[in-house]
C-alpha positions as protocol buffer text, in pm:
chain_id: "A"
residue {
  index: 1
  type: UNK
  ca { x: 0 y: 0 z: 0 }
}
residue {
  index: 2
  type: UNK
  ca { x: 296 y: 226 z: 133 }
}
residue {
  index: 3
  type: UNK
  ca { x: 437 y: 179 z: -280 }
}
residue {
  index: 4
  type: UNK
  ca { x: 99 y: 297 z: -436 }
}
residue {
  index: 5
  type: UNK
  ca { x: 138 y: 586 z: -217 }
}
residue {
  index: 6
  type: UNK
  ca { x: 475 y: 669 z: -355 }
}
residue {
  index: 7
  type: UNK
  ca { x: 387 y: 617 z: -718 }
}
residue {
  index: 8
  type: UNK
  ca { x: 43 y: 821 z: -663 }
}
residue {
  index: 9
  type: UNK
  ca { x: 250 y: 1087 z: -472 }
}
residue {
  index: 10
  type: UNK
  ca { x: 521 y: 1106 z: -783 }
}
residue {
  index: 11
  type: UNK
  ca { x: 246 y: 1081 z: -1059 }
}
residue {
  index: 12
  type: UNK
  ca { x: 80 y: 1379 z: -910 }
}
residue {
  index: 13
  type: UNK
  ca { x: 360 y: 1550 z: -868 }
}
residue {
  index: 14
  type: UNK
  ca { x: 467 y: 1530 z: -1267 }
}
residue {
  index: 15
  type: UNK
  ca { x: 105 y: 1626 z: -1341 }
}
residue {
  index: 16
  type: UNK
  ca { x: 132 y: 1948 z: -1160 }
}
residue {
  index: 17
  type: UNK
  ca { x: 475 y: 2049 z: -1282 }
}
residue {
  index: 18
  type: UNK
  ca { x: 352 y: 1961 z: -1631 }
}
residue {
  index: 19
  type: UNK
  ca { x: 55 y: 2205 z: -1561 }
}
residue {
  index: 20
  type: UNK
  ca { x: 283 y: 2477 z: -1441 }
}
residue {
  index: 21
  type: UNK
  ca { x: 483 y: 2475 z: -1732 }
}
residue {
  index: 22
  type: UNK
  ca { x: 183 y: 2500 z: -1982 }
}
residue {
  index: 23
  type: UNK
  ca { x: 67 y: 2756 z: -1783 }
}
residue {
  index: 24
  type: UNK
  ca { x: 374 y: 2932 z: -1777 }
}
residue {
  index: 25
  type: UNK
  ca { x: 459 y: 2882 z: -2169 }
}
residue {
  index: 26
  type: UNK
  ca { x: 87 y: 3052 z: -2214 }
}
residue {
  index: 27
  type: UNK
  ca { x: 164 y: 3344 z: -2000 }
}
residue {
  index: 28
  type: UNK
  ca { x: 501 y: 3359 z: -2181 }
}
residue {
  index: 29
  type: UNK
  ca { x: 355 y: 3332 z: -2550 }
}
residue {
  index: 30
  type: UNK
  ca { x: 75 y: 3581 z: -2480 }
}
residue {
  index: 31
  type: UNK
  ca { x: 83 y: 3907 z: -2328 }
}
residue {
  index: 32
  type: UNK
  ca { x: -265 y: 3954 z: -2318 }
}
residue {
  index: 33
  type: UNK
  ca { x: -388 y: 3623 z: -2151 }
}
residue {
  index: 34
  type: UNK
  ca { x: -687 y: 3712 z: -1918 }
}
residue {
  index: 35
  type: UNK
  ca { x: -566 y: 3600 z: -1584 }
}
residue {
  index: 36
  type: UNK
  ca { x: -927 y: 3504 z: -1517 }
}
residue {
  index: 37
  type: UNK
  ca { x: -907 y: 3246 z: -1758 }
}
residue {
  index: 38
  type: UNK
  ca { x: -548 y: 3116 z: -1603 }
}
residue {
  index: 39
  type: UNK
  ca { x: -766 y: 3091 z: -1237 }
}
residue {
  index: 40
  type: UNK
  ca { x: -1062 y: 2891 z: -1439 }
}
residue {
  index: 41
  type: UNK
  ca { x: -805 y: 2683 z: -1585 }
}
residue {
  index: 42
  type: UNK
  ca { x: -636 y: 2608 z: -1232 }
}
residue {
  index: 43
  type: UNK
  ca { x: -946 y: 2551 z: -1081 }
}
residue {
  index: 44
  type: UNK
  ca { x: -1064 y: 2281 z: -1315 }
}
residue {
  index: 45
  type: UNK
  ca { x: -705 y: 2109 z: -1271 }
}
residue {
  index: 46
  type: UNK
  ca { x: -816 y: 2118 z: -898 }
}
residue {
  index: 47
  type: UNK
  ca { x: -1113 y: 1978 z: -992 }
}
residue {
  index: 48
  type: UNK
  ca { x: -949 y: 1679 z: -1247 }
}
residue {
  index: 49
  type: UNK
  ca { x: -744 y: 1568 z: -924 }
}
residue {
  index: 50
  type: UNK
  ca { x: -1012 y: 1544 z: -674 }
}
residue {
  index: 51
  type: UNK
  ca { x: -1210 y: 1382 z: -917 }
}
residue {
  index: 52
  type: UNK
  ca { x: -920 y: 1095 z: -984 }
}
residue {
  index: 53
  type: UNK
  ca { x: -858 y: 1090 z: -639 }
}
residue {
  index: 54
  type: UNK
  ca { x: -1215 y: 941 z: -503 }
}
């Protein structure tokens, strides 16, 4: 159980740092991105987790 942990811990990890960097590249790429749309998009990646997570 203590490995699934691990591997769930390390898979979310990568997911977030992959989301950070798209996020970032957009931001970079696009001066006039609407931050409002950056929240909405972090708040449905919230949502994605808890939703694998149950």
């Amino acid at each position: 159980m203590e490995k699934g942990c691990e591997t769930s811990l390390k898979l979310e990890e990568s997911m977030v740092k992959t989301y950070t960097n798209k996020v970032i590249a957009d931001l970079i790429a696009c001066e006039e991105v609407s931050y409002k749309k950056v929240v909405a998009d972090e708040k449905m990646h919230i949502r994605k987790i808890k939703k694998m997570m149950k």
